[in-house]
N, C-alpha and C positions, 0 to 999 in steps of 0.2 A: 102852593107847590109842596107835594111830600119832603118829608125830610132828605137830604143829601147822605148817601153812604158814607161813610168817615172814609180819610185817606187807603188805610187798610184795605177796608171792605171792596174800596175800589178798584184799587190794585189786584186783589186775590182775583177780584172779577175777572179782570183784562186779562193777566195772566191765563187763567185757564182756556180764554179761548187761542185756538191753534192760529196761528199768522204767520208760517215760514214764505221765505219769501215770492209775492208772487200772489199768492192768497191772503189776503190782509185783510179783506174785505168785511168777515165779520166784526173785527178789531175796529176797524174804521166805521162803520156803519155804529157802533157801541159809543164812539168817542163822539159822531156828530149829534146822536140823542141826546146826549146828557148837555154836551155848549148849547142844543136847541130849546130844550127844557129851561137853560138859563135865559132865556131870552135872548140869545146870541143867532147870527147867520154864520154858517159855516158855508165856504165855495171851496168847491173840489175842480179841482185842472183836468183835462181831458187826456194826461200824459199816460193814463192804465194802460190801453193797447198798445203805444208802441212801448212798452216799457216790458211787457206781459205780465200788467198786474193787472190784480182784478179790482185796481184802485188808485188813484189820482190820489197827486196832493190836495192836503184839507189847510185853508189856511182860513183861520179865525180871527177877528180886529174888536179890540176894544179902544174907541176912542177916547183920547185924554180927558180928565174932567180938570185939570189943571192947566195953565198958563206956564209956558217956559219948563226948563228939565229935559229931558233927555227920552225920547220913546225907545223901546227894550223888543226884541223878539226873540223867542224862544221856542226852540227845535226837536222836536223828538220821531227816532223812525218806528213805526208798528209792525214792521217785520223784527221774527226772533230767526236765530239759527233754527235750522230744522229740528224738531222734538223724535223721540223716537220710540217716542209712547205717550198717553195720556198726560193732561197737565193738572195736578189735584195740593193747591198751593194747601199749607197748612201753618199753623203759628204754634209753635214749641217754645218757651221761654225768653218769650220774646222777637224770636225769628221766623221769617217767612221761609219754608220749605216745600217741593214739591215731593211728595211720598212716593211717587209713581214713578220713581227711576230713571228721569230725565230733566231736561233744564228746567228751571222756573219762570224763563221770561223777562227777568227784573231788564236785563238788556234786552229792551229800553222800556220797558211798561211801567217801572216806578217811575222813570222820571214823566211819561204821560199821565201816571196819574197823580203826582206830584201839580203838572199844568194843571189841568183838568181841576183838581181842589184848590189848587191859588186862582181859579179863575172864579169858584164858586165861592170863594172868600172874597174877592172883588167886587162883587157884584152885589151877593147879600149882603154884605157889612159899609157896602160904597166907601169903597177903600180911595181915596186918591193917587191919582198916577197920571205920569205924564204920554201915555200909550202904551198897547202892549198888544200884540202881534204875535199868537200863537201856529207853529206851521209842524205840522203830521207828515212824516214821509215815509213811501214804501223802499222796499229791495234798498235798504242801507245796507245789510250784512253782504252784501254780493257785490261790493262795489261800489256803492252811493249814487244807483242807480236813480232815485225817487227823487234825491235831491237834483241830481245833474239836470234834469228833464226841470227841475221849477225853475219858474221865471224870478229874480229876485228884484229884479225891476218895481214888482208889484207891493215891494215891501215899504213902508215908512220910515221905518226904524234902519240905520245905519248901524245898530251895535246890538250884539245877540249873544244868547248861551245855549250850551248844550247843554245837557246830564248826562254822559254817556262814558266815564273813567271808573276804573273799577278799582278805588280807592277811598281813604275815607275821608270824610269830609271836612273839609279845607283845604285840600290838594288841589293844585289851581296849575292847570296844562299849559303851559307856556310853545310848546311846538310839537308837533306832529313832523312824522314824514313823508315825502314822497313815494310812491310805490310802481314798479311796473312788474306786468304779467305779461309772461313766456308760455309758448306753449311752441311742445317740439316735437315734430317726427320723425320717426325714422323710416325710413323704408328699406326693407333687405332683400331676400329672394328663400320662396318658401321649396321645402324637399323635403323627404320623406324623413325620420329623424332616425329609424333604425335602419333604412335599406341607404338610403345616398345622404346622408350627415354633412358631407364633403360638397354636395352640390348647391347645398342654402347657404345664408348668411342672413344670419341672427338680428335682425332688427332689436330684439329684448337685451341680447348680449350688448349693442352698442350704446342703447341706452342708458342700462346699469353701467358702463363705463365711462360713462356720461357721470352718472349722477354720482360715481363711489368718488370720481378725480374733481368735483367741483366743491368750492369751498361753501360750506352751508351750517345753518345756525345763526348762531351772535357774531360777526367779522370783526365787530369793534363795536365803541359804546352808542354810536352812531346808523348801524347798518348789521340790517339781516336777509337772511337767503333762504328759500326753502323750497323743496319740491312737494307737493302736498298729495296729487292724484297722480299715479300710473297703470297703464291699461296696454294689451299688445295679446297678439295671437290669436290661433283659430283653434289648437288641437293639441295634447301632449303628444303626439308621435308625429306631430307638423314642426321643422322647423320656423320660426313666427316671423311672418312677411313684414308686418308693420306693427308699430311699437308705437303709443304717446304718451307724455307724462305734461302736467302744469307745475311752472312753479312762479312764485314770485322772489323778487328782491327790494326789498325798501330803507330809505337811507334819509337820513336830513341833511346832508350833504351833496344837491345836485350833484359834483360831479366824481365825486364819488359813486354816488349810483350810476351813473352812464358809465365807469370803469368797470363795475361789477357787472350789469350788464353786459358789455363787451364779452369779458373774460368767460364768465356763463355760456354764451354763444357760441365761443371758437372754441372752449370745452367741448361743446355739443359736437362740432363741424371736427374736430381733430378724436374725438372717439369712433363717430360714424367714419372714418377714411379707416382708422383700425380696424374695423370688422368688416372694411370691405361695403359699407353702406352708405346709403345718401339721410341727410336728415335737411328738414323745413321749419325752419321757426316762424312764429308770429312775435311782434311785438307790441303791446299796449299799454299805454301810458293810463292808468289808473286814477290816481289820484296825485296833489301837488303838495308841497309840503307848503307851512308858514312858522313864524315863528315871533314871538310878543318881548316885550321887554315889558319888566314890572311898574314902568312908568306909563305904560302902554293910556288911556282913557279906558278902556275896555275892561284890564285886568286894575287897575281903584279902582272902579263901582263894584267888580267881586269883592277884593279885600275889605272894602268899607263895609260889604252885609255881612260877608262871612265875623268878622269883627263885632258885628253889632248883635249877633245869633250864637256869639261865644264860640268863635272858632279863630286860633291862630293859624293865616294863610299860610301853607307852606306850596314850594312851588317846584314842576317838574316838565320832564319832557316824556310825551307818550310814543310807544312805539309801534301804535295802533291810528288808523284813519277812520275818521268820523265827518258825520257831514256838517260840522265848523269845515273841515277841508275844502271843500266847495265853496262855501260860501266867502270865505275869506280869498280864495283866487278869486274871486268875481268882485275884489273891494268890500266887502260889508265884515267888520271887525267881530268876529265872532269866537267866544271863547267857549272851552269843554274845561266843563267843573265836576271833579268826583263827584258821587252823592253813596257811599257806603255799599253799595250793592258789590260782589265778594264770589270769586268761583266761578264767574260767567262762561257759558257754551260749555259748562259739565252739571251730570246729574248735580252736582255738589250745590249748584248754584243757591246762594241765596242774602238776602236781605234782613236789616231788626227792624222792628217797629216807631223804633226811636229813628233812626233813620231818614225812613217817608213824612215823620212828622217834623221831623230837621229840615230838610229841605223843602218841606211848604213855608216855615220858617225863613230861611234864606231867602226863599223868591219873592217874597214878600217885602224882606227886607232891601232887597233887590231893589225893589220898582217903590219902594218907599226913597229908598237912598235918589234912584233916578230922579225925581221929582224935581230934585232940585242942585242937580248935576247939572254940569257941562263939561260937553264933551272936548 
């Protein structure tokens, strides 16, 4: 077998090809060469179409070569945010950059190629371990579309990590929150805007008075709000029939979010009667929150590698959802571990060297510490 690219070299690879969500395919197609070249079987789920990606989940198994310990799986998605230009990763002083004015990927392609090198370290070096269960997913940035669709049934392993905090390394996520998405319209009645002004009602007006009176941002250290897309009318000299904006709110506080939701809503529904309009909301329930205590089984095997790879744990609550969120409402203990990567979903993004080579380190240590765990 030729020599394997270095972690690096890896990475810069994936990164450059395009994977917003939806299209992942070449990305996937990349990551199941290289596990097949290991001598590994990769199986892909038939979830692409209904999902509209042009790709299933890939989950990979490497069976224990030991007796007793604790089998480990680990999770990364191959969709990035959408790029909005070229992707031409570069290393400047030890950092990975993309020159071309747009993301670089590292969410989530370090930590895939992060996998992807502790798997080719596993394998060539016949590392011991007590199992490990590699699983690829699409349309995470959209919702945790990729994961929702896998069956987790098909997993081994009861206890998992992500790489997916954009923090440095030893920062260990202790809870996520729940999230729900709104989506609201309005409807008004369109008129001519310089001849009968008097005869419309401004769907865009009741909107914006929607969104000026609704409370949005950080609410507290627990819960946020935002309205992200707005869209409405036909014409500047039409007054604008219909009006929609999305937002979400997420909290780690179930009922606190179901309060914020409420109030979001009758916001909507007591602006729309101001201007004289009707508005429709949708509501969807997104993702679910969890949350670990540091005695958790799950979070000691992190602190135990992190430790042994010279990292003092330190420990936090993300205000972001990842697909540990799924998984852990479906029962399977699955923890999101920083790994360095810095600036994510902007050009700015980027990664060190030391880094990617840190966290093969960890995972390593990882599934060496599992060995002889119990959970």
């Amino acid at each position: 077998m030729p020599s394997a690219p270095s972690v690096l070299d890896l990475f810069c690879e994936l990164a450059s090809i395009s994977s917003p969500p939806g299209e992942e395919r070449p990305v996937a197609d990349r990551v199941v060469a290289y596990l097949t070249e290991l001598g590994l079987e990769v199986d892909e789920d038939d979830c692409g179409p209904s999902i509209s990606s042009t790709m299933g989940n890939l989950l990979c198994r490497l069976g224990p070569t030991v007796e007793g310990g604790t089998p480990v799986f680990l999770c990364a998605h191959l969709d990035t945010v959408p790029p909005s230009g070229p992707i031409e990763p570069v290393v400047e002083d030890g950092v990975v950059r993309n020159t071309a004015g747009t993301i670089l990927g590292a969410d989530d392609k370090s930590a895939v190629a992060v996998m992807l090198e502790s798997a080719r370290r596993i394998v060539q070096e016949d590392l011991p371990h007590a199992g490990l269960e590699l699983v690829f997913t699409p349309k995470e940035e959209v919702g945790l579309i990729g994961v929702g669709a896998f069956d987790h049934t098909r997993l081994a392993a009861k206890l998992g990590y992500v790489y997916d905090q954009a923090a440095p390394i030893g920062e260990i996520i202790l809870g996520a929150p729940s999230a729900v998405w709104i989506e609201a319209t309005f409807h008004g009645r369109a008129a001519h805007a310089g001849m009968y002004p008097e005869e419309g009602r401004s769907a865009i007006a009741a909107a914006a008075r929607a969104i000026a009176d609704m409370r949005l941002g950080r609410i507290d250290d627990e819960t946020t709000a935002n309205v992200g897309v707005i869209n409405g009318g036909t014409a500047r000299n039409i007054v604008p029939e219909h009006c929609w904006f999305r937002a979400e709110a997420r909290s780690h506080d179930e009922e606190k979010l179901a309060d914020l939701v409420r109030e979001m809503t009758e916001t909507m529904a007591f602006a729309a009667t101001l201007e004289e309009c009707e508005v429709e909301t949708t509501i969807d329930r997104s993702y679910r929150s969890y949350r670990f205590r540091k005695t958790d089984p799950v979070v000691r095997l992190a602190a135990a590698a992190l430790e042994r790879t010279g990292h003092a744990p330190t420990y936090a609550l993300s205000g972001g959802g990842a697909d540990a969120n799924v998984f852990n409402e479906r029962g399977l203990a699955c923890l999101n571990l920083a790994n360095g990567m810095t600036d994510i979903h902007t050009p700015n993004e980027h990664i060190t060297v030391a880094d990617l080579d840190t966290m093969v380190d960890v995972t390593l240590a990882l599934l060496d510490e599992a060995r002889t765990f119990t959970a």
